[in-house]
C-alpha positions as a Markdown table, in Angstrom:
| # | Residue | x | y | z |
|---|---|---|---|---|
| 1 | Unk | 0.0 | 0.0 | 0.0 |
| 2 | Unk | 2.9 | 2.1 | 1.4 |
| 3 | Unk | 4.4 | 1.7 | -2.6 |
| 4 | Unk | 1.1 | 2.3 | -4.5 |
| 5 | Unk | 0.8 | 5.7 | -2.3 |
| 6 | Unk | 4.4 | 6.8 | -3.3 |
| 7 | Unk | 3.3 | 6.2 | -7.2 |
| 8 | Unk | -0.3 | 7.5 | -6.9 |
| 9 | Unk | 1.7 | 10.9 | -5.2 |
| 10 | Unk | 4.4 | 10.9 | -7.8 |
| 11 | Unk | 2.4 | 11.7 | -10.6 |
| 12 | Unk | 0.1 | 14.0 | -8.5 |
| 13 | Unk | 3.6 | 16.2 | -7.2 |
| 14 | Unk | 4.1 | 16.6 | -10.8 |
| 15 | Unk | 0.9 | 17.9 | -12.5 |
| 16 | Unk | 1.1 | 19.9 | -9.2 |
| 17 | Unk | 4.5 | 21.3 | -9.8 |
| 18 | Unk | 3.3 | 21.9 | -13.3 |
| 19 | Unk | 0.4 | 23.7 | -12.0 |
| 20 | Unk | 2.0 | 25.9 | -9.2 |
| 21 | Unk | 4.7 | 26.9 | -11.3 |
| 22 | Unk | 2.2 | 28.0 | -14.5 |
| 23 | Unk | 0.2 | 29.9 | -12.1 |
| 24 | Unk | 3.1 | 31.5 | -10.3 |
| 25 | Unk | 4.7 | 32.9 | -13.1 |
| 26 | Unk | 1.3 | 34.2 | -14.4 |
| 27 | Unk | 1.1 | 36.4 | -11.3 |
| 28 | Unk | 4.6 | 37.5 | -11.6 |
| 29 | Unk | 4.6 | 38.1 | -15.0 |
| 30 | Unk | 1.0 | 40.5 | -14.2 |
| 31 | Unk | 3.0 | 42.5 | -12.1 |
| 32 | Unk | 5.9 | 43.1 | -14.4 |
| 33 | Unk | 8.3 | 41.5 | -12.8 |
| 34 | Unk | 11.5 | 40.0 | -15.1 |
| 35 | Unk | 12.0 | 36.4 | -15.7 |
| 36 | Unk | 14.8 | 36.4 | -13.7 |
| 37 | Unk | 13.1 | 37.1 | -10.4 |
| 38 | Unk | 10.5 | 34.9 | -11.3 |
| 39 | Unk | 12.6 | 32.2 | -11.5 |
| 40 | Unk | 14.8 | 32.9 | -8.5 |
| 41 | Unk | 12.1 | 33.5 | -6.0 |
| 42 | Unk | 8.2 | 32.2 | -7.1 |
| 43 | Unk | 9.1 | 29.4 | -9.2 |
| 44 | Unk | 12.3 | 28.5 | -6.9 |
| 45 | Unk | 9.2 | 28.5 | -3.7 |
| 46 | Unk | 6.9 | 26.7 | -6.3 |
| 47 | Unk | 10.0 | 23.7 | -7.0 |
| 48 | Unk | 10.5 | 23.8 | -2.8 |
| 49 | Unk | 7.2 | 23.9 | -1.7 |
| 50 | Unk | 7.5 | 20.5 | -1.2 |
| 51 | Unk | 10.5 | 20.7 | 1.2 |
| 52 | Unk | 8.0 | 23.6 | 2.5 |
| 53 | Unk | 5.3 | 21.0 | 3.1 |
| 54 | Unk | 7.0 | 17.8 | 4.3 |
| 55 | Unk | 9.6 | 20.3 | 6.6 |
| 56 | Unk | 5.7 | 22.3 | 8.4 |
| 57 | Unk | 4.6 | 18.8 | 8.9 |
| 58 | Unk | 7.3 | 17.5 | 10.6 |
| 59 | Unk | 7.1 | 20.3 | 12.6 |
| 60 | Unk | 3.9 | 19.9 | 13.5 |
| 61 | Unk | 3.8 | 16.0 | 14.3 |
| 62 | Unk | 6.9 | 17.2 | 16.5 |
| 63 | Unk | 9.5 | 15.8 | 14.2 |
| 64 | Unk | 11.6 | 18.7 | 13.2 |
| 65 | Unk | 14.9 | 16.4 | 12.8 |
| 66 | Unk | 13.0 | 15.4 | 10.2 |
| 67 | Unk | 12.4 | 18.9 | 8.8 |
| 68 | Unk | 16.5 | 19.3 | 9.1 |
| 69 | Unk | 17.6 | 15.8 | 7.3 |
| 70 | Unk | 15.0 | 17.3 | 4.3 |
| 71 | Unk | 16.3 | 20.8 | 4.2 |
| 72 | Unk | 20.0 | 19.5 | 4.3 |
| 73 | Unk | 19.6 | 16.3 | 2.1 |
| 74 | Unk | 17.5 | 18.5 | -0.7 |
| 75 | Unk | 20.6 | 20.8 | -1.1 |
| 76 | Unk | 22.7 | 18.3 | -1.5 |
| 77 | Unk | 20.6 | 16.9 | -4.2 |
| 78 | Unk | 19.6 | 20.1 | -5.8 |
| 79 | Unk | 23.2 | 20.4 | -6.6 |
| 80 | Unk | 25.3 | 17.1 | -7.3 |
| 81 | Unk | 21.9 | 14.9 | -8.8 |
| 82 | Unk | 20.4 | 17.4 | -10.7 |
| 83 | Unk | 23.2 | 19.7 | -12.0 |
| 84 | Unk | 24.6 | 16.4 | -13.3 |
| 85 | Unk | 21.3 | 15.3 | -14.8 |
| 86 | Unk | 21.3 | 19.0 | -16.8 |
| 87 | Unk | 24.9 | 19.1 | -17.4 |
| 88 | Unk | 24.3 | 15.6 | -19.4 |
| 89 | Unk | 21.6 | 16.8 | -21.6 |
| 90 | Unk | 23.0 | 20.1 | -22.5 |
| 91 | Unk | 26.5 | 22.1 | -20.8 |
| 92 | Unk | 25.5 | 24.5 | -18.2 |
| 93 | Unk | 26.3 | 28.4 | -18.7 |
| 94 | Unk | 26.0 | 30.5 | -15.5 |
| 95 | Unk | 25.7 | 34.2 | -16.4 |
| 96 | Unk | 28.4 | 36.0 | -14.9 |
| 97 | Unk | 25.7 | 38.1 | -12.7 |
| 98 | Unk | 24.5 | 34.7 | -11.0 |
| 99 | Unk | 28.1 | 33.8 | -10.3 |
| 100 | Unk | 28.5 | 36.9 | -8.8 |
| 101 | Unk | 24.9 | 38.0 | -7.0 |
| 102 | Unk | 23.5 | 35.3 | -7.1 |
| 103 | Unk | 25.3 | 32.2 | -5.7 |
| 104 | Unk | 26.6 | 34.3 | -3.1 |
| 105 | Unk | 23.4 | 34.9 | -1.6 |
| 106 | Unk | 23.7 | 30.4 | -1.3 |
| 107 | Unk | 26.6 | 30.4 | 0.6 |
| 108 | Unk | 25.6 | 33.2 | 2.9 |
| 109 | Unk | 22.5 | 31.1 | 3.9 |
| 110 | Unk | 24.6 | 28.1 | 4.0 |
| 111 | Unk | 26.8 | 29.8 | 6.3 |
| 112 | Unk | 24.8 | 31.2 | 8.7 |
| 113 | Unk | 22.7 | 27.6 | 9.1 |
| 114 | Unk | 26.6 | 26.4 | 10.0 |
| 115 | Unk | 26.8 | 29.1 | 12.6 |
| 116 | Unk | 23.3 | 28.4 | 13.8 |
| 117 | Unk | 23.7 | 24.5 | 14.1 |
| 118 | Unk | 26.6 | 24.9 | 16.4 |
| 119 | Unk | 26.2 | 26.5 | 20.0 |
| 120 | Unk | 28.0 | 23.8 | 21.5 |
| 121 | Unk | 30.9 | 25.3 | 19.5 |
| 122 | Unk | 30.3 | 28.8 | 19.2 |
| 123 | Unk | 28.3 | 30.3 | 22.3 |
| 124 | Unk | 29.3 | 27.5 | 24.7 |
| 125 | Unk | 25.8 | 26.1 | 25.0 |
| 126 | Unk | 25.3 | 22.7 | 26.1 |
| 127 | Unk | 23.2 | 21.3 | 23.2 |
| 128 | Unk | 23.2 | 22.3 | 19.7 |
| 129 | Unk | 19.5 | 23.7 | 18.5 |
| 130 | Unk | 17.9 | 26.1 | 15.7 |
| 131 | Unk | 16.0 | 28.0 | 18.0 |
| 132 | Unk | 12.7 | 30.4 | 17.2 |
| 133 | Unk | 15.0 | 33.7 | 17.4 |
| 134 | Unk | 17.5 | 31.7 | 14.6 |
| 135 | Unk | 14.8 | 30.8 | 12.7 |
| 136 | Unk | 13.4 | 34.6 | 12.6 |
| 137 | Unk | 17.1 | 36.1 | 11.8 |
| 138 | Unk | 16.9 | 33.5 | 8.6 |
| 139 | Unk | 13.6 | 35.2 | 7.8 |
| 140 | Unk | 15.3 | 38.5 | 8.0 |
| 141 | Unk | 17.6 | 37.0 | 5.5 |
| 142 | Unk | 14.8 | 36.1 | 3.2 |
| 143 | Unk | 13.2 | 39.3 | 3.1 |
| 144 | Unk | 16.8 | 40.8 | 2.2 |
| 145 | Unk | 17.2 | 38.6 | -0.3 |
| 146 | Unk | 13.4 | 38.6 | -1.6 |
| 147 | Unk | 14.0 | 42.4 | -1.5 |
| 148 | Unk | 17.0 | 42.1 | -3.8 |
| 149 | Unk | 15.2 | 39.9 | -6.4 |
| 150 | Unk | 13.1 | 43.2 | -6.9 |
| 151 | Unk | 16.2 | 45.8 | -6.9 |
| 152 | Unk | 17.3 | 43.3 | -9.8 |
| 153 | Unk | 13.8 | 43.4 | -11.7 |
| 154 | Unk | 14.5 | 47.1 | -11.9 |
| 155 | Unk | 17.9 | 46.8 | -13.3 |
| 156 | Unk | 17.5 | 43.6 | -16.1 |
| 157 | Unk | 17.4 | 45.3 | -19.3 |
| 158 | Unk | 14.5 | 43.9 | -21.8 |
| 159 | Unk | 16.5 | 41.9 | -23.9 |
| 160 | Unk | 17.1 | 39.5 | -20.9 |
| 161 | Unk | 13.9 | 39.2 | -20.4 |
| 162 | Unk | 11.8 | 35.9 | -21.8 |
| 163 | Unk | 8.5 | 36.1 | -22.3 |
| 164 | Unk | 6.5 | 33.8 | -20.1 |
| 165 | Unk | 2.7 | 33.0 | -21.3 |
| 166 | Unk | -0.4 | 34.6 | -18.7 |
| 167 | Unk | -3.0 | 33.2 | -17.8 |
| 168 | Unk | -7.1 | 34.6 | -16.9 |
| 169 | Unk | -7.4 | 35.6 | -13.0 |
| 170 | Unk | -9.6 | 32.5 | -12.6 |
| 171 | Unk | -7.6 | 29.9 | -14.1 |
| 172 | Unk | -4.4 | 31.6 | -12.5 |
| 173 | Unk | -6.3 | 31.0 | -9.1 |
| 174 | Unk | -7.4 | 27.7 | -10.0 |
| 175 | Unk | -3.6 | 26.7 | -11.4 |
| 176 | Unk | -2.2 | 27.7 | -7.6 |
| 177 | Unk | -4.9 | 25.4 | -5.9 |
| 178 | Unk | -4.4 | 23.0 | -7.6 |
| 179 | Unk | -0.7 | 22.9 | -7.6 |
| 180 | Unk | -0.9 | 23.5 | -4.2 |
| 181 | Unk | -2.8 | 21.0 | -3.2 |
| 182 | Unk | -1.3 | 18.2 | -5.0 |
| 183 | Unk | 2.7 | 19.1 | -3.7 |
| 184 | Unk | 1.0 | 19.2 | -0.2 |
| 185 | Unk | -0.7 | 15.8 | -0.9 |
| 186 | Unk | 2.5 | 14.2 | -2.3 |
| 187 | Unk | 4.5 | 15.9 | 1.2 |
| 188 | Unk | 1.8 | 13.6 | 2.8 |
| 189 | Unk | 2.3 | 10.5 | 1.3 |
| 190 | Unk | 6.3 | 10.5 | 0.9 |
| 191 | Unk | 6.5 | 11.0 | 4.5 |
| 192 | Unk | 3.8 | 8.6 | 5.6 |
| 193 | Unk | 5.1 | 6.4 | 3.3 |
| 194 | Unk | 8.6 | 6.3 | 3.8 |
| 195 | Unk | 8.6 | 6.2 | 7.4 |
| 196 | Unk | 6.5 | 2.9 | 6.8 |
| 197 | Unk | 9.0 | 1.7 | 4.5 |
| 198 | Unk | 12.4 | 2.4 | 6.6 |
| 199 | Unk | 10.4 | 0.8 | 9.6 |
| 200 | Unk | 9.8 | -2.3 | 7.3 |
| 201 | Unk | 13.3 | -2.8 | 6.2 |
| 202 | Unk | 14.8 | -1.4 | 9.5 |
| 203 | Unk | 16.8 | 1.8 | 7.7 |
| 204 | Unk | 17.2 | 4.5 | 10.2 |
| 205 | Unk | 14.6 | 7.3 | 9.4 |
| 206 | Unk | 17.5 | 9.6 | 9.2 |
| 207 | Unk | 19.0 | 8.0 | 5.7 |
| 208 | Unk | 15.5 | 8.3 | 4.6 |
| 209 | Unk | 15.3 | 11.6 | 5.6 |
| 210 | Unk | 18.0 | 12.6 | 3.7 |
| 211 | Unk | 18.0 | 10.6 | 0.8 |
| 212 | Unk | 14.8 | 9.5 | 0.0 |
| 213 | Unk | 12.4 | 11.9 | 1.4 |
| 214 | Unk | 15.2 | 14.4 | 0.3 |
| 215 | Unk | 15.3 | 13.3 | -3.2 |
| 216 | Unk | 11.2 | 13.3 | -3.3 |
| 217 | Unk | 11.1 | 16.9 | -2.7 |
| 218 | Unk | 14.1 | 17.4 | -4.9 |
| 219 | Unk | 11.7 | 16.3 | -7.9 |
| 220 | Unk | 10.3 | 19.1 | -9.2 |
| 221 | Unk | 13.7 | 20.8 | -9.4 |
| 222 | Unk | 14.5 | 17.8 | -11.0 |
| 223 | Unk | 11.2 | 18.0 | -13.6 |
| 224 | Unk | 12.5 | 21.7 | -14.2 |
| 225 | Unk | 16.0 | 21.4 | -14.6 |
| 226 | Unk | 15.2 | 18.7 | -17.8 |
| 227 | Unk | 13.0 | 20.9 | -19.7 |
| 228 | Unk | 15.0 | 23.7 | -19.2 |
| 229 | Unk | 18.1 | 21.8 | -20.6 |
| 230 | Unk | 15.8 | 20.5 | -23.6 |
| 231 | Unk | 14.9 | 24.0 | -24.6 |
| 232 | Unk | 18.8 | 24.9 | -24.3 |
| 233 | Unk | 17.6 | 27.4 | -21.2 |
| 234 | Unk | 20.4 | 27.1 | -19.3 |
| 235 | Unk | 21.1 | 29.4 | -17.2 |
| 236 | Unk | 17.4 | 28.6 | -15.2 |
| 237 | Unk | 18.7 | 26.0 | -14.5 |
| 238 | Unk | 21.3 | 27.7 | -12.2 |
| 239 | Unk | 18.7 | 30.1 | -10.9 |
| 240 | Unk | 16.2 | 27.4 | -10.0 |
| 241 | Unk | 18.7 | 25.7 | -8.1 |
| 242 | Unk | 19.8 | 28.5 | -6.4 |
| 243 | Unk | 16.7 | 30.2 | -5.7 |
| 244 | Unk | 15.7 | 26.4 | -4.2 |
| 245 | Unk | 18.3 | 26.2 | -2.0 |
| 246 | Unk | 18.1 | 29.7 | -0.6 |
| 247 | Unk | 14.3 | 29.2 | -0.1 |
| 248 | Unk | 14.8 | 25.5 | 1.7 |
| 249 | Unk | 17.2 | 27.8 | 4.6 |
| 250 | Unk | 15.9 | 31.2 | 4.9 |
| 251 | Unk | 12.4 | 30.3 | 4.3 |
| 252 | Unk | 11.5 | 26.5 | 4.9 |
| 253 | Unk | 13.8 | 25.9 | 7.8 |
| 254 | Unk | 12.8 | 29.1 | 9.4 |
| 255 | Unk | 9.1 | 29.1 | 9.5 |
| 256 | Unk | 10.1 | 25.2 | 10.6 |
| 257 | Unk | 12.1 | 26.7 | 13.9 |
| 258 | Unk | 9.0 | 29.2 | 14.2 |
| 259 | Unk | 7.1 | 26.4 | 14.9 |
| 260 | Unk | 9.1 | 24.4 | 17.0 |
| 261 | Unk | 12.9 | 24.7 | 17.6 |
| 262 | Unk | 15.2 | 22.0 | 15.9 |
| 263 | Unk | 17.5 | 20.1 | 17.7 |
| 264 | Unk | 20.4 | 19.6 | 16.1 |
| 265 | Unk | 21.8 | 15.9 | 16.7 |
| 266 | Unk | 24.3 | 12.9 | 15.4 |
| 267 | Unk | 25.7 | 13.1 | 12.1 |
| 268 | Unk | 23.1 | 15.6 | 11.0 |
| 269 | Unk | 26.1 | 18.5 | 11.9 |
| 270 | Unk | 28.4 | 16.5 | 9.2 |
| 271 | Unk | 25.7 | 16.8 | 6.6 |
| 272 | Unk | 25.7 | 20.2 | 7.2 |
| 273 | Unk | 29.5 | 20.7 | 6.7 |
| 274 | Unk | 29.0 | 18.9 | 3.6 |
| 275 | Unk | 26.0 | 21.6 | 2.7 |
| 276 | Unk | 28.6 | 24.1 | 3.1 |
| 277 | Unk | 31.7 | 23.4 | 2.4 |
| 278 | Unk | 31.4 | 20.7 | -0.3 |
| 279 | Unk | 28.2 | 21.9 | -2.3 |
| 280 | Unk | 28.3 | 25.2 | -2.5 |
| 281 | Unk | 31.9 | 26.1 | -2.2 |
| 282 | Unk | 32.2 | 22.9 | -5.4 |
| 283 | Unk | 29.8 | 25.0 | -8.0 |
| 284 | Unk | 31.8 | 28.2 | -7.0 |
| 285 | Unk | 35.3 | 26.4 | -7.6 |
| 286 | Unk | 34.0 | 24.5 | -10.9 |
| 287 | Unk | 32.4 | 27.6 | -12.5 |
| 288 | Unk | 35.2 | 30.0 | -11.7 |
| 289 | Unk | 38.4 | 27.8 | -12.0 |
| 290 | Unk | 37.8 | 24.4 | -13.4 |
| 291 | Unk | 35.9 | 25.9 | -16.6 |
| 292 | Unk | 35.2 | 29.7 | -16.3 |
| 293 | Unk | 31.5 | 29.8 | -15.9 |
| 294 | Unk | 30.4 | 26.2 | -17.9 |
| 295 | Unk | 29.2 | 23.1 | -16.2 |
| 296 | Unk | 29.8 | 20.3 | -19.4 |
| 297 | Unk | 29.1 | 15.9 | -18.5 |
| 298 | Unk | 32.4 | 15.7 | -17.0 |
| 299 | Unk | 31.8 | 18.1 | -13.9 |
| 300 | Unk | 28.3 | 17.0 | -13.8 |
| 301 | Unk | 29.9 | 13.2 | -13.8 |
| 302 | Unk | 32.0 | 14.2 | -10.8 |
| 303 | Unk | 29.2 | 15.6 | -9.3 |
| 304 | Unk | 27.0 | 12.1 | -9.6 |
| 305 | Unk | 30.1 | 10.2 | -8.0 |
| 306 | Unk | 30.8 | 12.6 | -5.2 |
| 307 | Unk | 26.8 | 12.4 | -4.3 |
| 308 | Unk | 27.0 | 8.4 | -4.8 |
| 309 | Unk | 29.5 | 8.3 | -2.1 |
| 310 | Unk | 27.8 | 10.6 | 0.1 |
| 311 | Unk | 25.3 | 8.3 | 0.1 |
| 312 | Unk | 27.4 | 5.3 | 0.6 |
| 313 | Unk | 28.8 | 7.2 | 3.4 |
| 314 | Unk | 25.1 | 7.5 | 5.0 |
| 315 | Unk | 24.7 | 4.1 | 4.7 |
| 316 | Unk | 27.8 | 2.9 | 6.4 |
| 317 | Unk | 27.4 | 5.9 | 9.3 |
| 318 | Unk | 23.9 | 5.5 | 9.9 |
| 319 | Unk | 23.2 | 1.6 | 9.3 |
């Protein structure tokens, strides 16, 4: 049954995906807003609103490790699985503003999670938590960046700009409830589902956490980054990434902490390392230095072996 659900919820997250995104850029595009910050801040919370939905669930059941392993395993999968699975259709070409604005605004979220996760280290504190007060600073660090997103719309000349289909008011509405309802409904099942199937074959919730469940949510980044490497677009697929991975920390973990702080335990703290110093700090060194600015199969091969031992590593740590 558990298996059926994960199907039945697979092909719901992605008509729902379909549908959020569609009706998310419609409203953006209404308002006059460029393609850019479309993609970096309503499509990149359309791709994570699962993460959004599975993380607010947790939270609520009280299992906000599991909100963590989601956040942190997503990243890791936004980068190294699906960067490789775009880089193999078609070579990746950051523009040289994303490289420069844009990833930054990664590694400063990734950086102050690091700082966050460790009071046992840096305030002297005798257990390592994301608190409510954390989880609001990241939220200051959302609106900064959501605030930037529109300082950028103001300064993206028109020939940048793609144009991106709108939609009536009503079937705008109707694409947003529907989209929403279905990534909420597959947040449901992969949790349900999954927890019922690591209890079955006696995997440790937190592997699932961050693979499984991790890769699930992962999937409409996933859905995105294909056709946008089929159509030879790119350079979305670095700003849907990005924009995902800044949304899963300044806006998904936070509300998460809102809700209930986060306790930050086991090898969760080396995940989070890995977040930081192996993910983002990678992309920067392979667009800058390896290949100025281009992502061809062979980085994006290197990315699919570094993530298949990360796993391997998870399975040997956490087994």
């Amino acid at each position: 049954m558990d298996y059926i659900l994960l199907i039945v919820g697979f092909f719901i997250l992605i008509k729902g995906a379909d549908f959020l995104v569609e009706g998310s850029s419609s409203i953006a595009k209404n308002f006059g807003i460029s393609p850019l910050v479309i993609w970096l801040t309503v499509v990149a919370f359309g791709t994570s609103a699962p993460e959004f939905f599975v993380s607010i669930l947790s939270a609520v059941r009280g299992q906000t490790d599991l909100a963590l392993w989601n956040i942190v395993g997503s990243n890791i999968a936004n980068v190294l699985l699906i960067l490789w699975v775009a880089s193999f259709i078609y070579p990746i070409k950051a523009k040289a503003s994303t490289i420069y604005k844009e990833v930054p605004f990664s590694l400063i979220a990734s950086v102050a999670l690091f700082f966050m996760a460790f009071d046992t280290y840096f305030s002297g504190a005798t257990t390592n938590i994301i608190s409510r007060s954390d989880g609001l600073i990241l939220l200051l660090f959302f609106i900064i960046f959501f605030s930037y997103t529109f300082w950028i719309s103001k300064n993206t000349s028109k020939d940048e700009q793609e144009e991106i289909p709108t939609l009536s008011n009503g079937k705008t509405f109707l694409y947003l409830l529907l989209g929403i309802t279905g990534l909420s409904l597959w947040a449901y099942f992969l949790v349900n589902s999954a927890q019922s199937i690591a209890s079955q074959f006696w995997v440790p919730e937190s592997f699932i956490g961050l693979t499984v469940i991790a890769f699930g949510t992962s999937l409409p980044e996933l859905a995105t980054a294909i056709m946008a490497s089929m159509k030879k677009q790119v350079d979305i697929v670095v700003w849907n990434v990005v924009g995902s991975n800044i949304f899963n920390i300044l806006l998904v973990l936070s509300t998460t902490s809102v809700i209930s702080s986060i306790p930050v335990e086991g090898t969760i703290i080396t995940d989070i390392i890995i977040e930081l110093l192996v993910i983002t700090l990678l992309i920067i060194f392979l667009f800058f230095i390896w290949k100025r600015w281009v992502l061809t199969r062979v980085e994006g091969w290197i990315f699919l072996s570094l993530y298949l031992i990360y796993v391997a590593y998870l399975f040997v740590n956490l087994s």
